[in-house]
C-alpha angles and dihedrals in degrees: 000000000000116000115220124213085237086060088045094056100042096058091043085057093040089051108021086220111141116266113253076048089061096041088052095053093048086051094052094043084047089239098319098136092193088058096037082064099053095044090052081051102054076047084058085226105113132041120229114290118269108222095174091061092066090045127118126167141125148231131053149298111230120196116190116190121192121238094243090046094233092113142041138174133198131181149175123224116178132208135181098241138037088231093057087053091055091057116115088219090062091037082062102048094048091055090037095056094044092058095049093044091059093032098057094032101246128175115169136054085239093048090050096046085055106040113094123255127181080352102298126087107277098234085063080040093056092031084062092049082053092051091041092043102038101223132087112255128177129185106241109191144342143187135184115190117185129208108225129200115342086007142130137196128186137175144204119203103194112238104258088038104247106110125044135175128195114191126176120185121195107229125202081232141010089249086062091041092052095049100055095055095102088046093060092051091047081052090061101048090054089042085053085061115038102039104221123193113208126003096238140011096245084074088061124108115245102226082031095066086037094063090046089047092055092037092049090049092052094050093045086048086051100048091038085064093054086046084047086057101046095038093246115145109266127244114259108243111221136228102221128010102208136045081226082071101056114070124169090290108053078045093062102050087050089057099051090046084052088046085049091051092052098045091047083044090054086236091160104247089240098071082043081102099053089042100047101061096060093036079055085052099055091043089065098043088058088044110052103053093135090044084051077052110047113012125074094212087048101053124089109244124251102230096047096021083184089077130053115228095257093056092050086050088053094052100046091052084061100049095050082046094245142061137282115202114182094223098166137027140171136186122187114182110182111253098010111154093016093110107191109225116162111315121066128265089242077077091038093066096035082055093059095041098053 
């Protein structure tokens, strides 16, 4: 297959690897982008693709919370311009249609298009904002996730629209449950940020986390050899990558290696017990760098960036004498997934309405 200049550089912007390096791993996949870019990771010499980066898309992210905080509802309405995005009129409709989707308990697109609002069917609704606006305009996704007994649900909407995060956590009472409401929302805003995938690593995928593993070793070796050069301290490359990797058995090989360390160190064995748990701790901090990527309970948080987020859960359940469990999230982030090729986004959204 011949492989075009246009291939080339868009695998150099989706990777960030040098040229002839692009050009090689095309070669080598025979043109299969996907493949070209795990190839250039196993290398260590790009980093994932970063689909967001070739988005583009309008419109807003709405995120509607219940006043008892047993409900919440985010979704996600596109238009072709930014202007358009800024309009009261669309503002409205946004909000309007959020409301309506979690007051009247719809889940589906069809379900939506055929449900009555302001007593017409919403896609003539919809049909008559597109008219009055004068853009097309479609209503990509939405989800509603509802706390239950002894439950809570809280939600964050970034300030320009464009990035929204539902999270609901299960509680062992409604006093819990009440007083983590600030902490979920505090969740959210972290989650806004720092764009978590998953909540655990349990949720992660095996031979997913495999290919990463053998991706994120590669990248720390390569740019250990640039800090070698320049006399900087290296990276530590890890053993493992997920939680999800290191079973009673992995554990306890760390911990005699650790028991090893401290004897060939003279640590009398009686204090053993006082020095293991934070050197643990630290095992699983240099070992889960997939899991501080990718999982919200993973990740340090970002207002005490000492603790991960499961530890401050944890702590918080305490201190309010009961337990906090993340049962739910949700991260909507406008235009995600719309990836812009060559034609405009004008066509984008016709395509999806029609």
């Amino acid at each position: 297959m011949e492989i075009s200049a246009q291939m080339v550089k868009e695998l150099r912007e989706s990777t960030g690897a040098g040229m002839m390096d692009c050009k090689k791993a095309l070669v080598e996949t025979d043109g299969d982008m996907d493949k070209a870019v795990d190839l250039l990771r196993e290398k260590g010499l790009g980093k994932a693709a970063k689909k967001a980066d070739r988005l583009a898309s309008e419109g807003l992210v709405s995120v509607e919370v219940g006043a008892d905080h047993k409900i919440a509802t985010i979704s996600e309405i596109n238009s072709e311009t930014d202007f358009v995005a800024k309009n009261q009129n669309f503002i409205n409709l946004v909000k309007n249609t959020t409301l309506h989707i979690q007051s009247k308990g719809i889940s589906s697109i069809d379900e939506l298009n055929s449900s009555i609002i302001d007593g017409v069917k919403f896609d003539e609704h919809l049909k008559s904002q597109i008219a009055t606006i004068g853009e097309n305009l479609v209503v990509r996704r939405f989800e509603t996730i509802k706390a239950g007994a002894n439950g809570v649900v809280n939600g964050y909407l970034h300030s320009n629209g464009r990035v929204g995060v539902i999270i609901a956590a299960a509680c062992d009472s409604e006093r819990t449950a009440e007083g983590a409401k600030e902490l979920i929302k505090n969740l959210c805003m972290h989650a806004a940020a720092m764009k978590p995938s998953v909540i655990s690593y349990k949720d992660l995928d095996k031979e997913f986390v495999e290919k990463e593993f053998i991706a994120l070793r590669a990248e720390l070796e390569k740019d250990n050899e640039e800090l070698k050069r320049l006399g900087k301290p290296l990276h530590h490359i890890p053993e493992y990558a997920s939680r999800c990797q290191i079973g009673d058995a992995e554990l306890a090989k760390a911990t005699k290696a650790i028991e090893e360390e401290l004897k060939a160190e003279g640590k009398p064995e009686k204090i053993w017990d006082k020095i293991i748990p934070g050197k643990i701790e630290r095992f699983y901090a240099d070992n889960t760098v997939l899991d501080q990527r990718l999982t919200l309970l993973g990740q340090f948080y970002v207002m005490d960036d000492k603790k991960t987020i499961e530890q401050v859960v944890e702590e918080k359940g305490k201190e309010l004498g009961g337990k906090i469990e993340v049962v739910k999230y949700v991260r909507f982030e406008l235009g995600e997934g719309l990836e812009k090729k060559s034609e405009d986004f004008a066509a984008e959204v016709a395509a999806q309405i029609g």
